[in-house]
C-alpha positions as CSV (number, residue, x, y, z in Angstrom):
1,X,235.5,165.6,199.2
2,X,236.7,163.5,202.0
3,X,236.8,164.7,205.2
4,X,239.5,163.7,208.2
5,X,239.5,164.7,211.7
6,X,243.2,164.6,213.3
7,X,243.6,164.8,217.2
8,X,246.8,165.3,218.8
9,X,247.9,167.4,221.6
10,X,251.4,167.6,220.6
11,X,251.0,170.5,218.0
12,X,253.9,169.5,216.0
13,X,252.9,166.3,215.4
14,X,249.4,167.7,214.8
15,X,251.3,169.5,211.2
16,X,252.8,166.5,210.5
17,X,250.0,164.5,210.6
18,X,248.1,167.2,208.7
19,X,251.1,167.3,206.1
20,X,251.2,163.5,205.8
21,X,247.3,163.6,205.0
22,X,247.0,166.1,202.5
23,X,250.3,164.4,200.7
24,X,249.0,161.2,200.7
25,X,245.7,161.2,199.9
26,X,245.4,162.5,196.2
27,X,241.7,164.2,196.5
28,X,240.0,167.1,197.9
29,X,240.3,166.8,201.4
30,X,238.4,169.0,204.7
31,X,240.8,168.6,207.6
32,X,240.2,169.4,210.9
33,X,242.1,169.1,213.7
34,X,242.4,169.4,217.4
35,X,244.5,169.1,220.4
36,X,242.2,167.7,222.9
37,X,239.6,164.9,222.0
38,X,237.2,166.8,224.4
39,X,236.5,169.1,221.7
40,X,236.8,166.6,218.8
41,X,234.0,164.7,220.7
42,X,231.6,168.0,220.1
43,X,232.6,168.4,216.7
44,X,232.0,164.7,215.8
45,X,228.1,165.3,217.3
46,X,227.4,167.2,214.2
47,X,229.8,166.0,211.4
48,X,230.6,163.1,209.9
49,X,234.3,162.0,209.0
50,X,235.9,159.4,206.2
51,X,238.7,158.8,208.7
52,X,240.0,160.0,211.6
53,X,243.8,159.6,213.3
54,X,244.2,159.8,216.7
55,X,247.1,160.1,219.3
56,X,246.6,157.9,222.3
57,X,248.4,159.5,225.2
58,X,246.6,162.4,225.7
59,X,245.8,164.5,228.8
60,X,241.5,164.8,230.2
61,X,240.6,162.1,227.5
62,X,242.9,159.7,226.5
63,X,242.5,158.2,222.7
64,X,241.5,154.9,223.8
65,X,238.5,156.3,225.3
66,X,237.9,158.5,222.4
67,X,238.1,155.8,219.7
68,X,235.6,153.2,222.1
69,X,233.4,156.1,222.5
70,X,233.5,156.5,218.4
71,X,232.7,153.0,217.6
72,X,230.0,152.9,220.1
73,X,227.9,155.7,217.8
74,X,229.7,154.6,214.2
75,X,232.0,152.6,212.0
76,X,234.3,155.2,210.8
77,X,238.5,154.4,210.5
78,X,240.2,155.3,212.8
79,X,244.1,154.9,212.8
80,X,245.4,155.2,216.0
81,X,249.5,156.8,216.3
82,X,251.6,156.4,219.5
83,X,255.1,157.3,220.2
84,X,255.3,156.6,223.7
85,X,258.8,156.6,225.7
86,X,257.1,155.1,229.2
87,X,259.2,152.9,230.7
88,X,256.4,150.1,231.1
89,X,254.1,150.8,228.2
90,X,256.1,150.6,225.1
91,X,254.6,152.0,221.8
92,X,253.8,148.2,220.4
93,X,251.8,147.4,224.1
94,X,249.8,151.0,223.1
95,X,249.1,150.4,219.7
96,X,247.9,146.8,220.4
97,X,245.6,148.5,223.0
98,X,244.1,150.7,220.2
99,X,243.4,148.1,218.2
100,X,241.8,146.2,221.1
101,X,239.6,149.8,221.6
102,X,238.7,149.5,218.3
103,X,241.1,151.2,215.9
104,X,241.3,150.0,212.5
105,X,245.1,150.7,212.3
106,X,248.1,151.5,214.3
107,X,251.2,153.0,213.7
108,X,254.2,154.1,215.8
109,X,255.8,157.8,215.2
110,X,258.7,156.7,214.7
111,X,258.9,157.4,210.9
112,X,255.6,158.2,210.8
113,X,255.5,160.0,207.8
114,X,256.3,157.2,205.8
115,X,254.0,154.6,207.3
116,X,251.3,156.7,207.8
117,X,251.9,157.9,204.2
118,X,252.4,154.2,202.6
119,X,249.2,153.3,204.7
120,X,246.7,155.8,203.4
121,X,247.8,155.4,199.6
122,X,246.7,151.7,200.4
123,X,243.8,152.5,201.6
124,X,242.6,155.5,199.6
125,X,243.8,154.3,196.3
126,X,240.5,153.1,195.4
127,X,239.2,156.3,196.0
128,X,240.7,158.5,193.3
């Protein structure tokens, strides 16, 4: 059983990203997800995670906060997603901060279901 965590707190993209996951990844997987990282930070005192994806722009804790304060405790993937329209943060300046944070991956949402897809057959094919 592998288990992800998914925190985004745009709940469309949180189905997608759920969708994405279960279609990629050709075992049983436990998601769970959540809008805020707040209360992924609670749930992560007490389980444990194969991976875990990760918005960035997020409101109370953003998810470069949440993915330093997850490799602080532990080694687990994290893949970080961005699709940021700010006029002086572009998505490639975010997701180059995540990686800098500590994320393992990064990928833009801008055909996300594809990369994120192509990117977690790579990594989980070894799995099956």
């Amino acid at each position: 059983m592998m288990n992800v965590l998914i925190v985004d707190d745009c709940s469309m993209d949180l189905i997608l990203l759920k969708e994405v996951v279960m279609s990629s990844i050709q075992t049983d997987t436990n998601i769970q997800s959540f809008t805020n990282c707040k209360k992924a930070m609670e749930k992560l005192n007490y389980e444990n995670y194969d991976l875990i994806i990760t918005d960035i722009e997020m409101p109370e804790i953003n998810g470069f906060d949440f993915i330093e304060s997850i490799k602080k405790n532990d080694n687990q993937t994290i893949i970080a997603v961005s699709g940021s329209v700010a006029e002086n943060n572009s998505t490639e300046t975010i997701l180059y901060a995540a990686n800098q944070y500590g994320a393992d991956y990064a990928i833009s949402k801008i055909n996300l279901f594809n990369n994120l897809s192509n990117l977690l057959q790579r990594l989980y094919v070894n799995r099956l």
